[in-house]
C-alpha positions as CSV (number, residue, x, y, z in Angstrom):
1,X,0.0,0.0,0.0
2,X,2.7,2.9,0.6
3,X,3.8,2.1,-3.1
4,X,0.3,2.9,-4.4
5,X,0.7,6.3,-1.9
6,X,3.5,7.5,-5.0
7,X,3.1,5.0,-7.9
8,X,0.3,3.7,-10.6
9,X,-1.1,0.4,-10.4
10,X,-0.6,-1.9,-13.9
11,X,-1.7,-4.8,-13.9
12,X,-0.7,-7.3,-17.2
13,X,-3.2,-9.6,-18.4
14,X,-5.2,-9.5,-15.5
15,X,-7.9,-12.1,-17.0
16,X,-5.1,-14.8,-16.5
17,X,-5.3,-14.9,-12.8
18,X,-7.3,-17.9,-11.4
19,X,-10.7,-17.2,-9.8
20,X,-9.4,-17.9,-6.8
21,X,-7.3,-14.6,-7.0
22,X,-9.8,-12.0,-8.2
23,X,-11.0,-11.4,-4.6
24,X,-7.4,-10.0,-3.8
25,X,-7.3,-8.4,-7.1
26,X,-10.0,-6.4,-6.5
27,X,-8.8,-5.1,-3.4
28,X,-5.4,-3.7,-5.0
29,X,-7.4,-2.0,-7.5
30,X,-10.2,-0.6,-4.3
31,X,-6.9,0.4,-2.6
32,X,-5.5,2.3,-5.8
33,X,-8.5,4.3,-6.1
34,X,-8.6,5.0,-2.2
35,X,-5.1,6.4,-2.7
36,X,-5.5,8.1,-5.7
37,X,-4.0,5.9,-7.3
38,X,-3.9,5.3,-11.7
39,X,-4.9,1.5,-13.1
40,X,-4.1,0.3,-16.4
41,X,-5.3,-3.0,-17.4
42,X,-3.4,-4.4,-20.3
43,X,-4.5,-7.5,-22.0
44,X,-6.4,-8.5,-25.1
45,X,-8.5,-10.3,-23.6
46,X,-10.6,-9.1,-21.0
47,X,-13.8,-10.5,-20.2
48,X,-16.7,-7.5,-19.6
49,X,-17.6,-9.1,-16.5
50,X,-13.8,-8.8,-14.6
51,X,-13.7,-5.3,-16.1
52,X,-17.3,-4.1,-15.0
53,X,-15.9,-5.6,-11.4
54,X,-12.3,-3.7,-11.1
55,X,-14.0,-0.4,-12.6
56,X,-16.4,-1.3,-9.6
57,X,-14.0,-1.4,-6.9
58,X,-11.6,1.4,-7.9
59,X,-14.8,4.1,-8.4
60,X,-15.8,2.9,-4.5
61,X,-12.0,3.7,-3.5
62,X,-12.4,6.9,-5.2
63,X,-15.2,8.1,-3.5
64,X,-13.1,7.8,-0.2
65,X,-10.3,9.5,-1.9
66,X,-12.7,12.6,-3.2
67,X,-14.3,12.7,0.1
68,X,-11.1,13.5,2.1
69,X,-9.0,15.8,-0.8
70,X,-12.1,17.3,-2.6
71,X,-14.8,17.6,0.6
72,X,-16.5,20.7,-1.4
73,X,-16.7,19.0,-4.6
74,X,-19.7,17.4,-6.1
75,X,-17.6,15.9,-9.1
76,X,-18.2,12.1,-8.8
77,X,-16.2,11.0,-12.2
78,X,-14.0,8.5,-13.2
79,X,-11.4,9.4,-16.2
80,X,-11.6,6.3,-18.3
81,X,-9.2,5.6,-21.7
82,X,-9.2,2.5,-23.7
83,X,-6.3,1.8,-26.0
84,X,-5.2,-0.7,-29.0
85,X,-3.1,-0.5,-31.8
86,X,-6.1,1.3,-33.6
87,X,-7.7,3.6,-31.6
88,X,-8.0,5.9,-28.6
89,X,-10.9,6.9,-26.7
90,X,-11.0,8.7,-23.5
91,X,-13.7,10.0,-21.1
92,X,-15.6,10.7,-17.9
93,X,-17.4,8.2,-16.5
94,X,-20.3,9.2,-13.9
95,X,-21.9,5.4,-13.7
96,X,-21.4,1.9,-14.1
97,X,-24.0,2.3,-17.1
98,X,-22.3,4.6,-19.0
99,X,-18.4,2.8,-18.3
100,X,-20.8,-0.4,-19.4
101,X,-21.5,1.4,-22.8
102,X,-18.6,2.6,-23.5
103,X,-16.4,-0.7,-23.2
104,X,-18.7,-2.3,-25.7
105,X,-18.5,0.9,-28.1
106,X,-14.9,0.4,-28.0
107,X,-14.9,-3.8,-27.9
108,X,-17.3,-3.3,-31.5
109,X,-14.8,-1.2,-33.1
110,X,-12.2,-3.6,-32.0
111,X,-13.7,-6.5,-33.1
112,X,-14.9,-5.0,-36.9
113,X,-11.3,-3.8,-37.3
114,X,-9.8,-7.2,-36.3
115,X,-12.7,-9.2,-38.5
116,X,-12.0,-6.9,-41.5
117,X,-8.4,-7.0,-41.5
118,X,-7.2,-10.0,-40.0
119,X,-6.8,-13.4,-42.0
120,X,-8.1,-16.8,-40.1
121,X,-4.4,-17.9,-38.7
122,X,-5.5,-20.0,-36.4
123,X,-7.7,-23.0,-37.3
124,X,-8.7,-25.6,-35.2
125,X,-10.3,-29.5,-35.2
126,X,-11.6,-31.4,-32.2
127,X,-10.4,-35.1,-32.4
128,X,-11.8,-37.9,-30.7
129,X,-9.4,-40.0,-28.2
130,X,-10.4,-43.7,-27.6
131,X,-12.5,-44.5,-25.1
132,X,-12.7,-46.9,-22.2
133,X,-13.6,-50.4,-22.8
134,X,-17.5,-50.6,-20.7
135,X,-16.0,-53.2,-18.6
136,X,-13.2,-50.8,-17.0
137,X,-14.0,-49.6,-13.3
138,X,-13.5,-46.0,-12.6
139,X,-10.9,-44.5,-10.4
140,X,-9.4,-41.3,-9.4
141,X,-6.6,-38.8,-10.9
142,X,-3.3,-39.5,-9.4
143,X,-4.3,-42.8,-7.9
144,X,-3.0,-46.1,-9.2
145,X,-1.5,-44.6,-11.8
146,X,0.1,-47.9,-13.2
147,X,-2.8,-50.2,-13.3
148,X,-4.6,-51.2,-16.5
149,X,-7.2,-49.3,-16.7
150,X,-4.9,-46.0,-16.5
151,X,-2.4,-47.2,-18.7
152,X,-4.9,-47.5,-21.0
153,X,-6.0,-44.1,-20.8
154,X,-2.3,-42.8,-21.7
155,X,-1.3,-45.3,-24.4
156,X,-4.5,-44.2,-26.1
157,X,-3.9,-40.6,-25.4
158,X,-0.4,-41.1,-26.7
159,X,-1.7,-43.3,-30.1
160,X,-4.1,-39.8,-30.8
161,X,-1.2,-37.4,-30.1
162,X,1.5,-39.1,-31.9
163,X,-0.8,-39.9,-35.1
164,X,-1.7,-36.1,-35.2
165,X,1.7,-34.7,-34.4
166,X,2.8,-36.8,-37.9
167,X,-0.6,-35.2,-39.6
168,X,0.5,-31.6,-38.9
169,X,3.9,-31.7,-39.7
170,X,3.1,-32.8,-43.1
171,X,0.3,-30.2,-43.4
172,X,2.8,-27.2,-41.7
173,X,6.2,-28.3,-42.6
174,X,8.7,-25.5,-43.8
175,X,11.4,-26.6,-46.1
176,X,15.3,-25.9,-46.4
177,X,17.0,-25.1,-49.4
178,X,17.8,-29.2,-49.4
179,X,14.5,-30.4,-49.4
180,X,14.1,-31.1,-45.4
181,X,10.8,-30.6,-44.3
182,X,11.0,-28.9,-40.5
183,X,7.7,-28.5,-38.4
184,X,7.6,-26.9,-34.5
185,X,4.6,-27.8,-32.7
186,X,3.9,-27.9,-29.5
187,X,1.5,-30.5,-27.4
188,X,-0.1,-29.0,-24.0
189,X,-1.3,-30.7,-21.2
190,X,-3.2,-29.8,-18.1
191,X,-1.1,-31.4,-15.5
192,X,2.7,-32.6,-15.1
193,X,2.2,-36.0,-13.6
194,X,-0.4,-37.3,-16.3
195,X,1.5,-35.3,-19.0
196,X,4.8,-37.6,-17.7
197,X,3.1,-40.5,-18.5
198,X,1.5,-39.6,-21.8
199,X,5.0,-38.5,-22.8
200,X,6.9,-41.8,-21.7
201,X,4.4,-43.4,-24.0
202,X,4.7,-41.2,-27.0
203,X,8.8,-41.3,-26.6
204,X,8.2,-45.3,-26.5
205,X,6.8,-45.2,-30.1
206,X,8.7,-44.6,-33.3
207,X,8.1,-42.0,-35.8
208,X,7.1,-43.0,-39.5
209,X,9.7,-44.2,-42.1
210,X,11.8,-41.5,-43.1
211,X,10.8,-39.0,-40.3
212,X,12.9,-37.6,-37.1
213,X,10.7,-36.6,-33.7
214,X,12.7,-34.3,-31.3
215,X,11.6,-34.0,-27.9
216,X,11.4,-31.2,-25.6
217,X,9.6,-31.7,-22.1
218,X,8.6,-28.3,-20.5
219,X,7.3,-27.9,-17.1
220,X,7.6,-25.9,-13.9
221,X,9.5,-28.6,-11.8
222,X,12.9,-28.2,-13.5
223,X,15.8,-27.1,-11.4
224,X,16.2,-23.2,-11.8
225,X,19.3,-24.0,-14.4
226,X,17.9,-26.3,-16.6
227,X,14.7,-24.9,-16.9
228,X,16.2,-21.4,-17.7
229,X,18.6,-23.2,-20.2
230,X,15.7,-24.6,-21.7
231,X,13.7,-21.6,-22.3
232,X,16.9,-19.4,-23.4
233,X,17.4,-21.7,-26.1
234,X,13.0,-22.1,-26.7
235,X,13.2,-17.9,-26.7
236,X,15.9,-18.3,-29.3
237,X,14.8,-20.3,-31.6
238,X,10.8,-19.7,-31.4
239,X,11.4,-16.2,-32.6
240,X,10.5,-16.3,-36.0
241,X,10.6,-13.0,-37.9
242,X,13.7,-13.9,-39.9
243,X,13.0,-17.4,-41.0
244,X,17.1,-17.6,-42.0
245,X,17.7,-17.3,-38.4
246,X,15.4,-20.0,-37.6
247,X,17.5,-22.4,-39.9
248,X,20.8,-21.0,-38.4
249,X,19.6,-22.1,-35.1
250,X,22.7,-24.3,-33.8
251,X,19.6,-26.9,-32.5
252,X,18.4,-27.0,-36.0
253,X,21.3,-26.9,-38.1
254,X,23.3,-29.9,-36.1
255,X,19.8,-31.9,-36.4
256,X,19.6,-31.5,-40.0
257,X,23.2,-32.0,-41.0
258,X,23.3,-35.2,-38.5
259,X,21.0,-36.9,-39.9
260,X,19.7,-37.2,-43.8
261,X,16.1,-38.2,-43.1
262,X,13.5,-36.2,-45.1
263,X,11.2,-34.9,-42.1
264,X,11.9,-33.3,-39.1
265,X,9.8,-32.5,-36.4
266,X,10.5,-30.6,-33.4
267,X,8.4,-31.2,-30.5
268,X,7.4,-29.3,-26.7
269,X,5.4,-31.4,-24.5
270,X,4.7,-29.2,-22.0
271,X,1.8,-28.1,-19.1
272,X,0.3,-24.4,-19.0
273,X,4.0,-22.8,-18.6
274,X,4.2,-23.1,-22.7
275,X,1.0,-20.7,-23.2
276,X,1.6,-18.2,-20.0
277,X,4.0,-15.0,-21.2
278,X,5.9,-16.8,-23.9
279,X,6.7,-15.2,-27.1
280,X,7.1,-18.2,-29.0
281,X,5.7,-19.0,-32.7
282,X,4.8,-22.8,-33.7
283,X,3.7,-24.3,-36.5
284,X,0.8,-26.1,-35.0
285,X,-0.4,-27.2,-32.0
286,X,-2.0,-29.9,-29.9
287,X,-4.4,-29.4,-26.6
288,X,-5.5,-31.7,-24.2
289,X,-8.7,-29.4,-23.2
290,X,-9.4,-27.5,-19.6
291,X,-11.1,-24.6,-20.5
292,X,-11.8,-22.1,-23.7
293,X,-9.0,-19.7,-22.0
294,X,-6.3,-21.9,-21.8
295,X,-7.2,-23.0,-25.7
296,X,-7.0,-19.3,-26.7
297,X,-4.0,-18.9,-25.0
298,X,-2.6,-21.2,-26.6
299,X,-3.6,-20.2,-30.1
300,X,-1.4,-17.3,-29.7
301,X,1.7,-19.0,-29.7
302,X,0.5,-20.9,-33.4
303,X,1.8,-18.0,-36.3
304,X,2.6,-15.9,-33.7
305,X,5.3,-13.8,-35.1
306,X,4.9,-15.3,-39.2
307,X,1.3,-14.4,-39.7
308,X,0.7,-17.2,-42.4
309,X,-2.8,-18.1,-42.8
310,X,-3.0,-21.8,-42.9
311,X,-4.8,-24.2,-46.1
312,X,-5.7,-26.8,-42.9
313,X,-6.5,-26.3,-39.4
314,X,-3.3,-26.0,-37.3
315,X,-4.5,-26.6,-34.0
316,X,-6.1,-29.7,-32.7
317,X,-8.1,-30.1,-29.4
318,X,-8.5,-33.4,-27.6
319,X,-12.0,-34.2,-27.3
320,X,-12.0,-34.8,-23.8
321,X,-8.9,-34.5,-21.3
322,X,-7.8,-37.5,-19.0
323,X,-9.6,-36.6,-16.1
324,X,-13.1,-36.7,-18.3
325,X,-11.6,-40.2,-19.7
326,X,-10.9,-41.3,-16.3
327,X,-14.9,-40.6,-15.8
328,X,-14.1,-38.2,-12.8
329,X,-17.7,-35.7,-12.0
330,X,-15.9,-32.7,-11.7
331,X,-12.9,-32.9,-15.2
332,X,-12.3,-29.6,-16.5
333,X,-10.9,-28.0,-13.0
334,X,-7.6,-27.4,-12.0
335,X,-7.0,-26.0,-14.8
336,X,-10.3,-25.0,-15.8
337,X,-13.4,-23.6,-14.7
338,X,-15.6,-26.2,-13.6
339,X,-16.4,-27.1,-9.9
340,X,-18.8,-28.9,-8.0
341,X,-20.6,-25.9,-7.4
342,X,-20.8,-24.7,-11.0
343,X,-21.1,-28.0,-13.1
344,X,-21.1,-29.3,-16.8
345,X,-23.6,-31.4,-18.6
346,X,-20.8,-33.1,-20.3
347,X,-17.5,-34.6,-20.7
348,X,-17.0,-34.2,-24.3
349,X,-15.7,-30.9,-26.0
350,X,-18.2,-31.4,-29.0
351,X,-21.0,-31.3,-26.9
352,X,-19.2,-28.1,-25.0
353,X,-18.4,-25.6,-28.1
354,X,-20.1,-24.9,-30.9
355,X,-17.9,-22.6,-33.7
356,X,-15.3,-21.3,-31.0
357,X,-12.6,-24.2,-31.6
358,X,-13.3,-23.7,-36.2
359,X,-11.5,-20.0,-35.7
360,X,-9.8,-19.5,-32.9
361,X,-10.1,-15.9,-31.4
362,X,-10.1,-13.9,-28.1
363,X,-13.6,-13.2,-29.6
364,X,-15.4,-15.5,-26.7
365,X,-13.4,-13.7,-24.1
366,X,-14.2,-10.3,-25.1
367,X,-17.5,-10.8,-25.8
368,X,-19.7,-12.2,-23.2
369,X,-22.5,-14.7,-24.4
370,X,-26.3,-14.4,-23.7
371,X,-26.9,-16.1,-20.3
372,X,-30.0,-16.8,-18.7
373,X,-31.2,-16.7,-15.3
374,X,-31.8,-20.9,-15.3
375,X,-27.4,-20.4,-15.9
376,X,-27.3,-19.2,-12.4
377,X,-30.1,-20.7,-10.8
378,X,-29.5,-23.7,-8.2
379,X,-30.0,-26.9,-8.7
380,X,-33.5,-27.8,-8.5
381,X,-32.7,-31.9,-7.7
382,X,-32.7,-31.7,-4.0
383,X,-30.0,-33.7,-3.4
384,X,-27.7,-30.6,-5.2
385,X,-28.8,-27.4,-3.9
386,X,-25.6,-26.2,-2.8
387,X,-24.8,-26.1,-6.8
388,X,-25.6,-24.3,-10.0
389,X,-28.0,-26.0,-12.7
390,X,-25.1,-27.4,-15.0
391,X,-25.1,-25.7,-18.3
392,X,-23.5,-27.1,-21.7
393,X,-21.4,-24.7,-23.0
394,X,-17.7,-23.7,-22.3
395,X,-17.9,-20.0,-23.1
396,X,-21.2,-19.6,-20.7
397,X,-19.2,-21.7,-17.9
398,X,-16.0,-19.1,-18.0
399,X,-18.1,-16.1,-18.2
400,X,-20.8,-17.4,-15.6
401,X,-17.7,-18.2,-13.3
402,X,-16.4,-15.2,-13.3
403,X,-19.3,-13.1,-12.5
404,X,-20.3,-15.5,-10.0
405,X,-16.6,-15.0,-8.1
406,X,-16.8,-11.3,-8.5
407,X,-20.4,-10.4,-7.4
408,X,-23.9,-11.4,-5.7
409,X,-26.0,-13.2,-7.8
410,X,-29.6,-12.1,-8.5
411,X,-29.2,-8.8,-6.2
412,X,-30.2,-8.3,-2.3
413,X,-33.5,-9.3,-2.4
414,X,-33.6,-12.3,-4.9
415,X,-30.4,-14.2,-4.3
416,X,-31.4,-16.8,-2.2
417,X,-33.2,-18.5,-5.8
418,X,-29.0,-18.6,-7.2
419,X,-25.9,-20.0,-6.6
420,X,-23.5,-17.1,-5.1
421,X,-20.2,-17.9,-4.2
422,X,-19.8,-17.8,-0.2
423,X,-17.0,-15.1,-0.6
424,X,-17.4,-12.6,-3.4
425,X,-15.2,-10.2,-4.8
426,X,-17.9,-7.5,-4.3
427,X,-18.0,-7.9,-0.5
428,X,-15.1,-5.9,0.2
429,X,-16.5,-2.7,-1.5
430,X,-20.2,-3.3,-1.5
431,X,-21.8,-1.0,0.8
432,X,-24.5,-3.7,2.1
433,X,-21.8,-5.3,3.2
434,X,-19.6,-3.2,4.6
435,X,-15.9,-5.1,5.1
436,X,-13.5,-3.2,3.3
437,X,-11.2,-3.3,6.3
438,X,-11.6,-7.0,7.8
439,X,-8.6,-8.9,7.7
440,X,-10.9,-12.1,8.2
441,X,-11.7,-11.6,4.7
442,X,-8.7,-11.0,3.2
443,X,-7.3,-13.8,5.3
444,X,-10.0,-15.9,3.7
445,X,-9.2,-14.8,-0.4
446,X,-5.6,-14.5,0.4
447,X,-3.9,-13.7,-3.3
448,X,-2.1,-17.3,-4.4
449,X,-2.9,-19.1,-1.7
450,X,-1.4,-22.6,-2.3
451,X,0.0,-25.7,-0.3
452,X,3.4,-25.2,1.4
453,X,6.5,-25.9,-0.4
454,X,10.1,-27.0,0.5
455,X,13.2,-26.0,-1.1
456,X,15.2,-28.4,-2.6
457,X,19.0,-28.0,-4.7
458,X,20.8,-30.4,-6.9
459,X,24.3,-29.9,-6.7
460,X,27.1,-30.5,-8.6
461,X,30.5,-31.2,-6.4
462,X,33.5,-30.4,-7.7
463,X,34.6,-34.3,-8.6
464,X,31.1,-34.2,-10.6
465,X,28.8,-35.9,-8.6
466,X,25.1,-34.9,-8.6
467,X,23.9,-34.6,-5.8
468,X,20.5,-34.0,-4.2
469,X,19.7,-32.0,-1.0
470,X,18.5,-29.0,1.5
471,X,20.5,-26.4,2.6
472,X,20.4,-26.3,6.3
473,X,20.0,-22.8,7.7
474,X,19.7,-23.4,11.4
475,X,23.2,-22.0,11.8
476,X,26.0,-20.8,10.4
477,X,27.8,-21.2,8.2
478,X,25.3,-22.7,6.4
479,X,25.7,-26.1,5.1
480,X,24.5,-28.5,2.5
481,X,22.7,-31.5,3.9
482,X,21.7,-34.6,1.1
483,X,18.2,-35.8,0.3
484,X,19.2,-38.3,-2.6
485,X,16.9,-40.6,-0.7
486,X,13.8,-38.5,-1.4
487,X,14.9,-38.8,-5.0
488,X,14.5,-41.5,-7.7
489,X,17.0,-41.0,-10.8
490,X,14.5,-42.8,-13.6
491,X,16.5,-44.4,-16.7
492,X,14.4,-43.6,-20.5
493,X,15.5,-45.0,-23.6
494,X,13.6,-43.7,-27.0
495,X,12.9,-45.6,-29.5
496,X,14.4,-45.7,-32.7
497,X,13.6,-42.0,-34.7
498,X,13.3,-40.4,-31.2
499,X,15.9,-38.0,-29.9
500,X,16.3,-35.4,-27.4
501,X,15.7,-31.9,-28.6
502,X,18.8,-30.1,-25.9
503,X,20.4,-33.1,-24.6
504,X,22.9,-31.2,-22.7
505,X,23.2,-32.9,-19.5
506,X,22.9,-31.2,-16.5
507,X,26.4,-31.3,-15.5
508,X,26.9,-29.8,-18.6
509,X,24.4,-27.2,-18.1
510,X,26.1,-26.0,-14.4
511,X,29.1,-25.7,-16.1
512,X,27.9,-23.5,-18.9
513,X,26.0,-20.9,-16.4
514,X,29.4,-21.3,-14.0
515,X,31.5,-20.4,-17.0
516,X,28.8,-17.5,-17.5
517,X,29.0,-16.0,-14.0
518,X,32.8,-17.1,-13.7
519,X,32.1,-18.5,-10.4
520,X,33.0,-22.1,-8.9
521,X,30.9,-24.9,-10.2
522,X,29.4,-25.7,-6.2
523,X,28.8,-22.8,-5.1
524,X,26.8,-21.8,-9.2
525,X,24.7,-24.7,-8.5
526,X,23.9,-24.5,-5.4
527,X,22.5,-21.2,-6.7
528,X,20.9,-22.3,-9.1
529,X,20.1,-25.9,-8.8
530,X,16.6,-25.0,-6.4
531,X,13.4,-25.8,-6.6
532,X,10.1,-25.7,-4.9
533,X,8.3,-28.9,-4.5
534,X,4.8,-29.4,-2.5
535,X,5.0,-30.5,0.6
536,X,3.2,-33.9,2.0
537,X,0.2,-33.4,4.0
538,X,0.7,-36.4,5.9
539,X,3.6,-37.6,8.3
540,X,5.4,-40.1,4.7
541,X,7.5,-37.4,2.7
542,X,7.1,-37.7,-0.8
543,X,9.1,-39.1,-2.8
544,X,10.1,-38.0,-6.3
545,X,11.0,-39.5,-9.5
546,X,13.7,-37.0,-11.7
547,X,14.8,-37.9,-14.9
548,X,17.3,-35.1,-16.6
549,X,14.9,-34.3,-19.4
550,X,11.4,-35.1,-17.9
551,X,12.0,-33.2,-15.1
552,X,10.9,-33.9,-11.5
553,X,7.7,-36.0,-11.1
554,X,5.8,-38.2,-9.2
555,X,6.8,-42.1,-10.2
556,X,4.9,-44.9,-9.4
């Protein structure tokens, strides 16, 4: 707060904060206003529900502001500006109404300029993933992992993946001035331990005749230095403006020369980390789907820099993701936006979206779909009325889910017929409710709240031995303490046409940032060897499976 008392408040792509965050959001844009304070929201896609919400909390911040510097004045108005690379508007705003008004003026232009100008570079197919056999019994996500009925969910989640990976590099392929045909796509999965498994699988199978797959697995549970050496070298090579460079790449040119094979395809299985703040361009691209976001998010990294308007779809969505193949009640959550409380009709994509997936677009974010009371309405079996009727679309889902964590349903005097969320955004400013300085609340929607962590380093000695461990800080000097017991170093071998994409091992990776920072090799990887991993919530410690280019994991 005593940086808001001298500094503006920006907030970048705000809309990509869960739902879980908003509440907290809210309150450092109520705070900026109370200060007097500027915001500026930058992102293309902000739903009109989240920005109807923030405008609501800063102009009730304001008000205190006015009240205390400008006690004599009956000026009650909000500057407003909205900015793109095609227009400017700005104004004062007196009401909700009128801010309401003139975000959709502004989203219209938008839209007509981006629909007259624009070519279709994102195109998109839902494909269907095997089902079950009827005789398989259901389980649970992260449970049993390696019995048969799980394994069958991954091998056939594999098959699908590797049969389209082949069908889009041969739709997308760029070619060198020797005839190799080079693809970059990237596959994106909801979660890493699932992902692991689907990956093992797909690494397991070879590529067709005459064809080279190389692998890149990208998560958040790297060590710092080999996830930072893997995105350097990602940042590198994904920029695609000068498509000479591309082929210069070292990665690309020692692939190419080493081997003669015709096709080349360069492949990042990774979880949300390859859609969130990357300024990468693919070829084409492969979701396994969590919500309509995380798909459009995606989207932006296909042509990203190149701007080529594809013949055939480039982008190809999963029909149902492994939690809905695993039969789970609640499947597109974590990530996603369905709960208990605000439930699907169904499982399958096809029965979710309608044209959204044909042309991919922040269109469904920006514009928010007609919803119905019966969207918001309880349940009316009476064994669910803690819940919201479930409704069958995915756009309707983000949008309803996002009003419904923002504000009170249906008003003071008819909420009791909806669902409302037991702690909305809206509290903290609402004057009905009067708690904008309860720390219970804020306690209760603290901004990313999440499971505790413990820190963990793999260190290189000096005779190069890997080593994992903690660094104990209960006195000094402080000292390094080994874990490799919490550890499991997994063994992987590809199968034939498979190769690793950087296969610098990680002793090889220390050395090059100790070379870089001209420091010794224990002390650089102590450094930079950390990572955060969740801690167990029982008494057992967990205990991790780590492979050099899968990353760290949970094994069987």
């Amino acid at each position: 707060m005593l940086r808001l008392l001298t500094s503006d408040l920006v907030l970048d792509e705000p809309d990509d904060f869960g739902l879980e965050d908003l509440p907290a959001l809210c309150r450092i844009v109520n705070w900026a206003g109370m200060l007097g304070s500027r915001v500026l929201l930058s992102s293309a896609t902000l739903p009109p529900g989240l920005i109807a919400a923030l405008y609501d909390a800063y102009v009730a911040g304001r008000q205190h502001f006015n009240e205390v510097h400008f006690p004599h004045n009956n000026e009650t108005g909000v500057v407003c500006a909205w900015y793109d690379e095609n227009h400017s508007e700005v104004s004062l705003i007196h009401d909700q109404q009128t801010f309401t008004q003139a975000c959709k003026r502004f989203t219209d232009k938008r839209l007509k300029t981006l629909t007259n100008n624009e070519d279709v570079l994102r195109k998109g197919q839902i494909v269907a993933t095997k089902a079950l056999p009827a005789d398989t019994e259901e389980g649970t996500l992260g449970r049993d992992k390696g019995n048969e009925r799980d394994q069958f969910i991954f091998k056939s989640v594999a098959n699908t993946i590797s049969q389209e990976i082949d069908r889009l590099h041969n739709a997308h392929y760029v070619k060198n001035e020797s005839g190799q045909r080079v693809s970059v796509g990237v596959v994106r999965m909801a979660n890493i331990n699932p992902m692991i498994e689907v990956a093992k699988k797909i690494l397991s199978t070879s590529p067709p005749e005459n064809t080279q797959f190389h692998f890149c697995v990208y998560h958040s549970q790297f060590p710092l230095a080999l996830r930072s050496y893997k995105e350097s070298r990602l940042d590198s090579i994904l920029t695609r403006y000068d498509e000479n460079a591309f082929w210069a790449q070292p990665e690309i040119a020692k692939a190419l020369s080493d081997s003669p094979v015709t096709n080349h395809v360069f492949v990042v299985i990774g979880t949300s980390v390859v859609e969130v703040g990357r300024d990468h361009d693919y070829d084409w691209a492969i979701a396994e789907p969590s919500s309509l976001r995380s798909i459009i998010q995606l989207a932006g990294r296909v042509q990203r820099h190149r701007k080529q308007a594809p013949a055939k779809p480039n982008i190809v969505v999963l029909d149902q993701n492994i939690r809905a193949l695993k039969g789970e009640r609640v499947a597109y959550c974590k990530p996603g936006f369905e709960t208990p409380e605000l439930p699907l009709s169904s499982r399958k994509l096809t029965d979710l979206v309608s044209t959204e997936i044909a042309n991919i677009s922040a269109i469904p974010r920006m514009v928010e779909p007609t919803m119905t009371k019966r969207d918001f309405m309880k349940d009316a079996l009476p064994d669910n009325k803690s819940a919201a009727n479930s409704v069958s679309s995915f756009v309707i889902q983000e949008h309803r889910a996002i009003r419904t964590a923002l504000n009170v349903i249906g008003g003071d005097i008819n909420h009791e017929q909806f669902y409302n969320s037991p702690k909305p955004a809206s509290l903290w400013w609402d004057e009905s409710a009067p708690i904008d300085w309860s720390a219970e609340f804020i306690k209760q929607t603290a901004f990313r709240e999440s499971a505790p962590h413990e820190e963990f380093t793999l260190q290189l000695s000096d005779t190069g031995e890997l080593n994992w461990g903690q660094i104990d800080q209960t006195s000094l000097p402080y000292s390094f303490v080994k874990q490799n017991n919490r550890f499991t170093t997994e063994s992987f071998s590809l199968a034939k046409g498979n190769c690793w994409w950087f296969d610098k091992s990680a002793q090889e990776i220390f050395h090059y940032f100790a070379e870089k920072m001209d420091g010794e090799i224990e002390s650089v990887s102590q450094k930079l060897g950390v990572i955060g991993l969740r801690e167990s919530k029982s008494d057992r410690p967990i205990c991790w499976a780590w492979h050099e280019q899968f990353g760290i994991y949970q094994g069987d």
